[in-house]
C-alpha positions in Angstrom: 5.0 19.6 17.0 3.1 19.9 20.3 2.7 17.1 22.4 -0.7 17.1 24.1 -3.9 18.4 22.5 -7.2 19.1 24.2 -11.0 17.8 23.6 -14.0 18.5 25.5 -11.8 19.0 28.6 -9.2 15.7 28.0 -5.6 15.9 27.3 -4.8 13.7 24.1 -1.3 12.9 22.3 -0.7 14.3 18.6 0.1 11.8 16.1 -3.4 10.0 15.4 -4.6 6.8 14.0 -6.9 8.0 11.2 -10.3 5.5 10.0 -9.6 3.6 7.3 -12.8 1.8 5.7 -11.3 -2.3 5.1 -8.2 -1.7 7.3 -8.8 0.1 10.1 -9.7 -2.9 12.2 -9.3 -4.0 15.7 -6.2 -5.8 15.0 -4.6 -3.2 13.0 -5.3 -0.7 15.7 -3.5 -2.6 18.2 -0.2 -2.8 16.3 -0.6 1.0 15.8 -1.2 1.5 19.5 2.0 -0.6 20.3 4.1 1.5 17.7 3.0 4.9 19.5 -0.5 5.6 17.7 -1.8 8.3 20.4 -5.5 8.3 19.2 -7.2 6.0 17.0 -10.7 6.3 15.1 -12.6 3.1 14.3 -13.4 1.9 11.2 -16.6 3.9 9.7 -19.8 2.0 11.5 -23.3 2.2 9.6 -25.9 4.3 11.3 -28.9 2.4 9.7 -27.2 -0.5 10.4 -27.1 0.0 14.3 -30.4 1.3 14.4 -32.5 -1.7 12.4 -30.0 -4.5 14.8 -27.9 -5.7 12.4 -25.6 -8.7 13.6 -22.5 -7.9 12.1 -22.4 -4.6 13.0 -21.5 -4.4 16.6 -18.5 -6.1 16.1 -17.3 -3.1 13.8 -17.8 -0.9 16.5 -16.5 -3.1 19.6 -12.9 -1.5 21.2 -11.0 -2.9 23.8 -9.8 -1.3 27.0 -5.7 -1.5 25.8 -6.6 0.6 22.4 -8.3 3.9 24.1 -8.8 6.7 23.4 -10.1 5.7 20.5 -13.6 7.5 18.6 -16.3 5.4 17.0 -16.7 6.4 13.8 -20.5 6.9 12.8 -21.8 7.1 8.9 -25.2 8.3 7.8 -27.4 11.0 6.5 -30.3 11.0 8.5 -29.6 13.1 11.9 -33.0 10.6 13.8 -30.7 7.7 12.8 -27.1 9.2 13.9 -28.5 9.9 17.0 -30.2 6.8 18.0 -27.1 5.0 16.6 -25.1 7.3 19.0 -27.4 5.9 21.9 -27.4 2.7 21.1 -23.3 2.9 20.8 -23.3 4.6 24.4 -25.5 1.7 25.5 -23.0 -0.8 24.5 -20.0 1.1 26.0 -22.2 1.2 29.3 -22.4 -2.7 29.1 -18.9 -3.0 28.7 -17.6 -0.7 30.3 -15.5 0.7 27.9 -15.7 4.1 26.6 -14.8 5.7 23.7 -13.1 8.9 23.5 -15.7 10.4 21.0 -18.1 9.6 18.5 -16.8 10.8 15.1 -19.1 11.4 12.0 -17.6 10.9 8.7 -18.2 13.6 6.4 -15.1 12.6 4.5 -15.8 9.3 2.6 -15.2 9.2 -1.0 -16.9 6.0 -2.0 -19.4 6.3 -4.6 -21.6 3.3 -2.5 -21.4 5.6 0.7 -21.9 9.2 -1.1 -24.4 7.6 -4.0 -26.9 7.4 -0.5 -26.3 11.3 0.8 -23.3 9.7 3.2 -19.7 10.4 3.4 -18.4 13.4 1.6 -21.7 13.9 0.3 -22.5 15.7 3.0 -20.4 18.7 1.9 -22.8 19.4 -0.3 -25.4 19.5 2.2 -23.9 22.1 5.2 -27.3 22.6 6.6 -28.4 18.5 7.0 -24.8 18.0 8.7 -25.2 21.0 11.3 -28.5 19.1 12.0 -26.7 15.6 12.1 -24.0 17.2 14.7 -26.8 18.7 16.6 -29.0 15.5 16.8 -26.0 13.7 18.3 -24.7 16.2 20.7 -28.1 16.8 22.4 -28.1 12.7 22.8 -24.4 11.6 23.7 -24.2 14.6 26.4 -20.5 14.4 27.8 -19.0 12.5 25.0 -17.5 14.3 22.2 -18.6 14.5 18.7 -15.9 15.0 16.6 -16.0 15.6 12.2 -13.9 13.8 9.6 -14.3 16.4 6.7 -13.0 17.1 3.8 -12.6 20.1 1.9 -15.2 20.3 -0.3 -17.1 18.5 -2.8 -15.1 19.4 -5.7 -13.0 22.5 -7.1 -16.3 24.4 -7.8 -16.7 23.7 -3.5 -14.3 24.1 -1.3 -16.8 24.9 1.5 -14.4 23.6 4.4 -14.5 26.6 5.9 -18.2 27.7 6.3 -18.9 23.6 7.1 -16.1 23.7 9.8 -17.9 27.0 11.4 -21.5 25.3 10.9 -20.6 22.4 13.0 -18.7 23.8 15.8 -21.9 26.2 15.9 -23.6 23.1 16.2 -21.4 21.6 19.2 -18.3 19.8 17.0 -15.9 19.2 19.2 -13.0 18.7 16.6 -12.2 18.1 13.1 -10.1 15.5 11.6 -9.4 17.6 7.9 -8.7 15.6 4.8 -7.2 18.3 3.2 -8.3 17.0 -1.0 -12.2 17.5 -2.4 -14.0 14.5 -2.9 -13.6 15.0 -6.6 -10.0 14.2 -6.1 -9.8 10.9 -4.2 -6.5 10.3 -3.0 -4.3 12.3 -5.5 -3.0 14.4 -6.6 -1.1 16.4 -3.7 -3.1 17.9 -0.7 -4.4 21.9 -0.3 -2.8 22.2 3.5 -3.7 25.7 2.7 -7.8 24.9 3.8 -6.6 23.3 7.2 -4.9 26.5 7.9 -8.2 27.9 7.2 -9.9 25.9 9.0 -7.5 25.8 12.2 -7.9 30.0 12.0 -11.8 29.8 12.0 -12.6 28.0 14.6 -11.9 27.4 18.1 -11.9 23.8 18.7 -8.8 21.6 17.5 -7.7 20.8 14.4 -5.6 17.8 12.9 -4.8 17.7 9.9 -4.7 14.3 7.2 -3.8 13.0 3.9 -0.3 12.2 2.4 1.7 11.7 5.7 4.0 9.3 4.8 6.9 10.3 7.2 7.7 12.5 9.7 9.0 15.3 7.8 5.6 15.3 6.3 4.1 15.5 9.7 6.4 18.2 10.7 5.3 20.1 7.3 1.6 19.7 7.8 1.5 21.7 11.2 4.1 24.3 10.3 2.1 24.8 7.2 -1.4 24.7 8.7 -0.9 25.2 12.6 -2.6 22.5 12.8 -3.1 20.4 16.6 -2.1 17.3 15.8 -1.5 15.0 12.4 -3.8 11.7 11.5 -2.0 9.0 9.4 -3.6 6.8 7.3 -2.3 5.3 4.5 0.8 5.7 5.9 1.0 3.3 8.4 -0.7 0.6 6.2 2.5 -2.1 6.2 4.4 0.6 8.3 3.2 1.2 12.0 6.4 1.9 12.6 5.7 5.7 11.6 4.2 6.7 14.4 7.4 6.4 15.9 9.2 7.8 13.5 6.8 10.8 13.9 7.7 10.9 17.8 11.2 11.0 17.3 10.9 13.9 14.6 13.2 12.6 12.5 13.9 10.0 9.7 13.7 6.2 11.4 16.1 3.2 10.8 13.9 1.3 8.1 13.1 -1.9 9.3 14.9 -4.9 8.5 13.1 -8.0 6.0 12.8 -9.9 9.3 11.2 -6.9 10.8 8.6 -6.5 8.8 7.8 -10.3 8.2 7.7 -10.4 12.0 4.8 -7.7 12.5 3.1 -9.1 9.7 2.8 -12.3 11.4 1.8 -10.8 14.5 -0.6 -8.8 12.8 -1.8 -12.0 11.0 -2.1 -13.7 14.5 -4.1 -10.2 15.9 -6.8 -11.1 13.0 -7.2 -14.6 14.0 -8.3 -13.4 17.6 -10.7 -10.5 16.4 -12.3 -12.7 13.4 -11.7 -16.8 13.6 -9.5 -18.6 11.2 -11.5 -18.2 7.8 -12.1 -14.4 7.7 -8.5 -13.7 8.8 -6.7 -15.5 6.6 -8.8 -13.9 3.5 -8.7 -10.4 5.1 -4.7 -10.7 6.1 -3.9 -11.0 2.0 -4.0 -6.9 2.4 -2.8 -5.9 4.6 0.5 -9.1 4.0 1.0 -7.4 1.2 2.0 -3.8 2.8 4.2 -5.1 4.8 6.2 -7.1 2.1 5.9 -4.0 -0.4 9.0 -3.7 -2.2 10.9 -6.5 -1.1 12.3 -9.2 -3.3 10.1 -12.1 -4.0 6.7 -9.6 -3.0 4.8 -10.7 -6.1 5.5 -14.6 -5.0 4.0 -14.0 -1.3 1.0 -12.0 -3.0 0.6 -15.3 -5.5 1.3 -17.8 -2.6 -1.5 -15.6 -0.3 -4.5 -15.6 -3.0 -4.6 -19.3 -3.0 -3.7 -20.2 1.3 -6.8 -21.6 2.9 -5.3 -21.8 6.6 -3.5 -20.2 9.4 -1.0 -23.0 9.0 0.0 -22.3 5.2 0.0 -18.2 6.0 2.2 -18.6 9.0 4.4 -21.1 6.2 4.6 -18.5 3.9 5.8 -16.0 5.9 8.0 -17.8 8.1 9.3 -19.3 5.1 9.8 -16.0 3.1 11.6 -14.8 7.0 14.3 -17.7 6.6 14.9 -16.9 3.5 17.1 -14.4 3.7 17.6 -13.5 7.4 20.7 -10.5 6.8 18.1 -7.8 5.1 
């Protein structure tokens, strides 16, 4: 696959970091980044959220200076509100001064609290509000991108990738990030790479193609099937950063080892305490923990020991314990 990819001017790498509501957050994205994550989206930030000052918010949209280029990742379904949240998200970068590589818009969000409000993937069934949504943000964020996270329709009655792709580019899209299932279908069952060919054929800007990347042969597939720009993992890399890697190399990685994987997931585990204080990381870790101990022997025991740890101290037991264990696999 190619190596470089070009938006709004900039050279970018290929294999991408793709938003994951829940697990996307600063800490994973900085294991990714270390593992050979070119380009990483954050998780999805609320529009409304920004714009009426909410506390928490920010923080969901806060990147470091080590993890660029990396988008922000907007979600709304009011263009007023997607463009003041744009400002307001270029006002913070100006305070900073750290910049993000674009401002992304998820159209692509299955979940029925985001598309129940007109949000998400919901917006596929509204081509006409998301060209205005696009164009609202453009006219305000000037020099930064605004890229698309799309999926391919609503559902099998929908597929309207296509027309939305050339609607938004029409309307000054920079790029789309294609999820290439309806919103009908979730996560399963396999993906239609057939609409990101489509896509990637109808428009001019690039295209990087998404959903059931689990190695690098399915990387490799995905843009000789699509012709795509560049592939966004997701799931994928959830307990396994080392696929990014693997996609680099082009060809089947060495598994990690037991210790491996314990390792990174205490590194991760020590990431979260920086980002979020004690408490919340030790109740948000018991996810992400349980990626990265997947299919080993004694999983189910860690999950069990997890649910009930109320400190750092009894995580890092767990794992270093579960590490020591058995040191040879």
């Amino acid at each position: 696959m190619k190596k470089t990819l070009t938006i709004a001017g900039k050279e970018y790498g290929t294999v991408w970091l793709a938003p994951m509501a829940g697990m996307g957050d600063a800490a994973f994205r900085r294991i990714c980044k270390e593992h050979g994550a070119d380009y990483m989206t954050t998780e999805m930030v609320s529009a409304k959220a920004l714009c009426y000052g909410d506390k928490k918010t920010p923080a969901l949209a806060a990147i470091k200076d080590y993890e660029r280029p990396v988008a922000i990742q907007l979600f709304g379904s009011e263009p007023e509100n997607m463009a003041k949240a744009s400002e307001i998200l270029l006002g913070f970068s100006e305070k900073s001064g750290v910049y993000p590589a674009a401002i992304d818009v998820n159209m692509g969000c299955p979940m029925t609290k985001i598309v129940k409000n007109g949000e998400g993937s919901a917006l596929m069934k509204s081509p006409e509000k998301a060209a205005e949504i696009v164009k609202a943000m453009v006219k305000v964020c000037g020099d930064m991108p605004v890229t698309v996270k799309i999926r391919i329709g609503w559902d099998d009655h929908s597929r309207n990738v296509v027309e939305m792709a050339k609607r938004l580019e029409g309307a000054g899209a920079a790029a789309f990030c294609v999820h290439a299932r309806t919103r009908e279908e979730l996560y399963s069952p396999g993906i239609h790479p057939e609409y990101i060919k489509a896509v990637k054929e109808a428009v001019s800007v690039p295209v990087i193609g998404n959903g059931d990347i689990f190695s690098a042969k399915d990387a490799e597939k995905m843009v000789n099937e699509t012709g795509c720009d560049g592939v966004a993992v997701a799931r994928g890399a959830l307990g396994n950063p080392w696929l990014f890697e693997e996609i680099h190399m082009g060809k089947e990685f060495v598994p990690p080892t037991k210790k491996e994987r314990l390792t990174e997931a205490l590194r991760h585990f020590e990431f979260m305490i920086e980002e979020k204080g004690e408490r919340v990381a030790v109740s948000e870790s018991r996810a992400a923990i349980a990626y990265y101990t997947k299919g080993l022997d004694g999983s189910a025991k860690i999950r069990g020991l997890m649910n009930t740890a109320e400190t750092a101290d009894e995580v890092r037991h767990i794992l270093t314990t579960f590490m020591q264990g058995d040191n040879h696999r």
